[in-house]
C-alpha positions in Angstrom: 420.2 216.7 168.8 421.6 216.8 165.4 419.0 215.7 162.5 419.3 214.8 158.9 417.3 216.7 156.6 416.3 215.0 152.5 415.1 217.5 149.9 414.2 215.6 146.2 411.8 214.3 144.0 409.0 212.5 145.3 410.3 209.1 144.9 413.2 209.9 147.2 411.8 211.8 150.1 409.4 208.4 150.1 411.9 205.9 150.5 414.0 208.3 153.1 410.5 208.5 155.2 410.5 205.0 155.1 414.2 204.5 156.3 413.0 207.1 159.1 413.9 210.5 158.5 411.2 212.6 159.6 412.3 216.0 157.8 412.4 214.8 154.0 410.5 217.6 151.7 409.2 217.5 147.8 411.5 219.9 145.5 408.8 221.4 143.7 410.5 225.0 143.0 413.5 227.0 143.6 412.4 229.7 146.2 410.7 226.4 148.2 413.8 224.4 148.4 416.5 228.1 149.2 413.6 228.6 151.8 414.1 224.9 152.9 418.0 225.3 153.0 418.2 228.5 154.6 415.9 226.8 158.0 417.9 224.2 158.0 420.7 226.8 158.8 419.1 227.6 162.0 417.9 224.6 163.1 420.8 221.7 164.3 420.4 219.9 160.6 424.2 218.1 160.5 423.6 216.7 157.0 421.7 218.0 154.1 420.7 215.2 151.5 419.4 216.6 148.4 418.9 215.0 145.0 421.7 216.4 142.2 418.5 218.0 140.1 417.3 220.0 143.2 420.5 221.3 143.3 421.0 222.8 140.3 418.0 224.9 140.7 419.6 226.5 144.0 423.2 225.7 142.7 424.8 229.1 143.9 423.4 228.5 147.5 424.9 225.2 147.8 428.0 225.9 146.3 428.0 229.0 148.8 427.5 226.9 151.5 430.2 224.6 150.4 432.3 227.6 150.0 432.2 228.8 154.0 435.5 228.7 156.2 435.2 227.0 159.2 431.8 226.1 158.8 431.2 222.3 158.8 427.2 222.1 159.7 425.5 220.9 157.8 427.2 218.6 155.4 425.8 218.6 152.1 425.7 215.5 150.1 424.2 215.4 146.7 422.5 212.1 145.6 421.4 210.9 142.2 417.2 210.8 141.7 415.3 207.8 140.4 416.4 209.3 136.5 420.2 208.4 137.5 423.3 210.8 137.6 423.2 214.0 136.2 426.4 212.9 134.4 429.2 215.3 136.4 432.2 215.0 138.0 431.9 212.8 141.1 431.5 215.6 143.8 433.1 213.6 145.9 436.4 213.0 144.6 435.8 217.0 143.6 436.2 218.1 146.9 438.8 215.5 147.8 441.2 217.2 145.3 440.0 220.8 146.6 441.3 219.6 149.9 444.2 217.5 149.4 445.3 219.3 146.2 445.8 216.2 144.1 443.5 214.0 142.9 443.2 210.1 145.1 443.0 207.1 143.9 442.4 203.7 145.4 443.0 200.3 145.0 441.3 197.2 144.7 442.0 194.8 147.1 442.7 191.2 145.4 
């Protein structure tokens, strides 16, 4: 069965615990966290949620991971920590113009 997997500060693996997933781990260094990553590879982990400063630190595995063809397991979503967001480009909408090759936009119902 397919599993969701947290890495991130302290305050974020707690309150994922508490929602109820079982695999949520402390970043406390780089080589912890690629080690982390790289299990989950092998192991059915469908979606990777990791915090936007634990990324960084590993930023050229994720973005290799991002970067596979035809690879689709597991998704990586990057979150904000309790500090807020890093102050990037929505990932998000990043990808979605990657993809689609123009950037989307949508409307507000009123």
């Amino acid at each position: 069965m397919s599993s969701i997997m947290v890495v991130g500060d302290i305050d974020t693996v707690t309150g994922f615990r508490l929602a109820g997933v079982a695999e949520a781990y402390v970043h406390e260094d780089a080589a912890r966290t690629q080690e982390l990553i790289r299990d989950s590879l092998q192991r059915d982990v469908a979606v990777l949620i990791i915090t936007e400063r634990a990324a960084n630190d590993v930023r050229s595995l994720v973005d290799r991971l991002r970067s596979r063809k035809g690879i689709v397991k597991p998704v990586i979503v990057e979150i904000p920590d309790k500090k807020g967001p890093l102050g990037k480009e929505d990932l998000l909408r990043k990808m979605i113009r990657r993809i689609v090759g123009t950037e989307v936009a949508l409307e507000e119902k009123r």
